[in-house]
N, C-alpha and C positions, 0 to 999 in steps of 0.2 A: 655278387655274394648270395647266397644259397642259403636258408634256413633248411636242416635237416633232422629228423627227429628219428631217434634207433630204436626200436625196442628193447624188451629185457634179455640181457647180453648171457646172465647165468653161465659166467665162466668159458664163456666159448670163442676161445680169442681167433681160432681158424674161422669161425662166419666173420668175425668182426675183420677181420685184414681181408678175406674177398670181397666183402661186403665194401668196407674201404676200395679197394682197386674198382669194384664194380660202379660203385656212384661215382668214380673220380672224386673222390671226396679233397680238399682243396684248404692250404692254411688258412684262405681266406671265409671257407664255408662255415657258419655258425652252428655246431652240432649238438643238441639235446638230446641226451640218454633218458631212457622214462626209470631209470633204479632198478632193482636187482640186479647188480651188475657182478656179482658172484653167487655162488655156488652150483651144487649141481652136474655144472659142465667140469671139464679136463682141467682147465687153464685160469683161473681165477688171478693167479697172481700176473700174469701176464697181462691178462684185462686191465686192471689194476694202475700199471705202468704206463698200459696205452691212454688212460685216465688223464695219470697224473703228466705226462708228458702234453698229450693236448689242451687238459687245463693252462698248465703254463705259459701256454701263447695267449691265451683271454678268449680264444675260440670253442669253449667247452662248456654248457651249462648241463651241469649232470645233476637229476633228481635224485632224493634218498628212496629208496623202496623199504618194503618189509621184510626184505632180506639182507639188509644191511644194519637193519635198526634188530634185527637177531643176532649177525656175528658181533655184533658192541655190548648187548646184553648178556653174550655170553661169556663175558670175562667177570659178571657181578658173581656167578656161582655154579656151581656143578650142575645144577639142575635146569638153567639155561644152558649152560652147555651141551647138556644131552639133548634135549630139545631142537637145538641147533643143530647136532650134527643129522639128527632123524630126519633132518629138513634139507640135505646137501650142503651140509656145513662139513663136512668128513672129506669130500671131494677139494673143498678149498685147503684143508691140513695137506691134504695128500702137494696138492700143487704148491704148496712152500715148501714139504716136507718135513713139516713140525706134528706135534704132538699136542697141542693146543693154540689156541686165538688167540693168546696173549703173548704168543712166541713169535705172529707175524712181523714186520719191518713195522718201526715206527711212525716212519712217514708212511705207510698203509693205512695203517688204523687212525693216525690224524687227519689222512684226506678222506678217509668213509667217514669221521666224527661231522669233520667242520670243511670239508671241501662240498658235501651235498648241498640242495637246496631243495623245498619242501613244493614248489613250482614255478613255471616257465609262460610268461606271457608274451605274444608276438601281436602282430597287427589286426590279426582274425584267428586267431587260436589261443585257448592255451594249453597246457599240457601239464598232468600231473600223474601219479606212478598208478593209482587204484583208481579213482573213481569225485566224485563233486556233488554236495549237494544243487538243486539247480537252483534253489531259493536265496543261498548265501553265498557271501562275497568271495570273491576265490581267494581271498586274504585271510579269511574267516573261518576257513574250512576246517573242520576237528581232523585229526589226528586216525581218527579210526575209518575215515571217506579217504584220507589222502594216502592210507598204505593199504588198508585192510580189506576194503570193502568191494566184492566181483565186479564186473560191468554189468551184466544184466542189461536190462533194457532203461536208460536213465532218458531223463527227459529232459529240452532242452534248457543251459544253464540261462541265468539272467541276464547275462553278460551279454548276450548274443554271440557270445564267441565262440566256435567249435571248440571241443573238449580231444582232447588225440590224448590218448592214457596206454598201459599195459598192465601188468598184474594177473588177467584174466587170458589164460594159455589159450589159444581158437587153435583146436588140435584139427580143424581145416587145411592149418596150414595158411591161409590169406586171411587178410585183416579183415575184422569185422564193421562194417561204415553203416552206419546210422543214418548219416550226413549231418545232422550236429554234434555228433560224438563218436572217434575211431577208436575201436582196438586194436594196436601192433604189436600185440605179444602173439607170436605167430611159431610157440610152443622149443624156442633153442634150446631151451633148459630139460627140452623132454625128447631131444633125438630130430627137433625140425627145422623150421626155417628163422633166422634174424629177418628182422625187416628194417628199412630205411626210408623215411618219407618224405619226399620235398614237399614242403606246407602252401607254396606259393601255385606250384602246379599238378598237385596231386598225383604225385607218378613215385611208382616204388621199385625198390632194389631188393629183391633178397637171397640170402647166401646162407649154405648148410657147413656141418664139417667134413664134409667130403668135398668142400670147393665146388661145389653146386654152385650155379648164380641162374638167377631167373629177373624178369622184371615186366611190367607192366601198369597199367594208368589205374587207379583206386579204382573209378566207376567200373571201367571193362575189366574186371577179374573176376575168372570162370565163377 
């Protein structure tokens, strides 16, 4: 069994299924999404599906991002709603074909409510969608570090555990490694690449929407 961690999906369910075939991804593989896993891209609602389907084997720890905790705000009022769609929330209407967030499927909006989780702890990592302070607990962490906040250069947590996050688009294209703290948002939501990480042996997968696949070991990437 495999721990595997995906980057920010932004709707792009064609990396996400090469991306799949490419890792041989496996019922038995433990897979972490780092959140935003809509908008943006084409396919949101399809993402969505492939969520809730892989949830329901218990194989699926998907974090909430800052693009989730917008399309749930934006059913409180027109003014979040605008806000949302300025943000690739217009792209996710389109891919259900509704006219507003509050028209999606209700088992949608109840698994983006209360199927997230706010982080993911492994044996030497953990992972969350933005960012950690390094002084506090990763139990502890505010609200504005775990959605909101770049990567920039953070400094190593307390834990001694590597930090593997996304939120922070590396319009590179490869992930950016620290080595106590990765970014794998490797820009899907902007025309690039998804990434996929095995945490055990640091070797990655990633897939565009043109079925692109490429892969390579974290250290040795151009």
């Amino acid at each position: 069994m495999r721990t595997l961690v995906i980057g920010d999906i932004h709707g792009c369910h064609r990396s996400l299924v090469a991306l799949e075939a490419a890792a041989r991804i496996t019922p038995a593989d433990l897979v972490i999404t780092l959140g935003d896993h809509v908008d943006r891209g084409p396919d949101s609602r399809d993402v969505v599906e492939w969520l809730i389907r892989r949830h329901a084997t218990g194989r699926l720890t998907a974090l909430r991002g800052n693009h989730e905790l917008m399309l749930l705000a934006a059913r409180d009022s027109a003014s979040a709603h605008a806000e949302w769609l300025a943000c690739g929330g217009d792209a996710v209407l389109a891919s259900y074909g509704v006219r507003h967030v509050s028209q999606l499927p209700r088992e949608h909006l109840e698994f983006l409510e209360t199927g997230l989780v706010a982080h993911a702890l492994a044996a030497t990592h953990f992972c969350v969608h933005a960012n950690a302070y390094p002084d506090v607990p990763i139990e502890e962490q505010p609200d504005f570090m775990l959605y909101w906040e770049d990567f920039g250069r953070p400094r190593p947590h307390e834990s001694g555990l590597t930090m593997i996050c996304g939120h922070t688009p590396q319009h590179s294209g490869w992930p950016l490694d620290l080595g106590h703290a990765v970014c794998v948002d490797t820009g899907a939501g902007f025309g690039g690449w998804l990434t996929c990480l095995d945490l055990a042996r640091g070797f990655c997968w990633q897939a565009n929407e043109r079925g692109e696949t490429r892969e390579f070991w974290l250290g040795d990437r151009p």
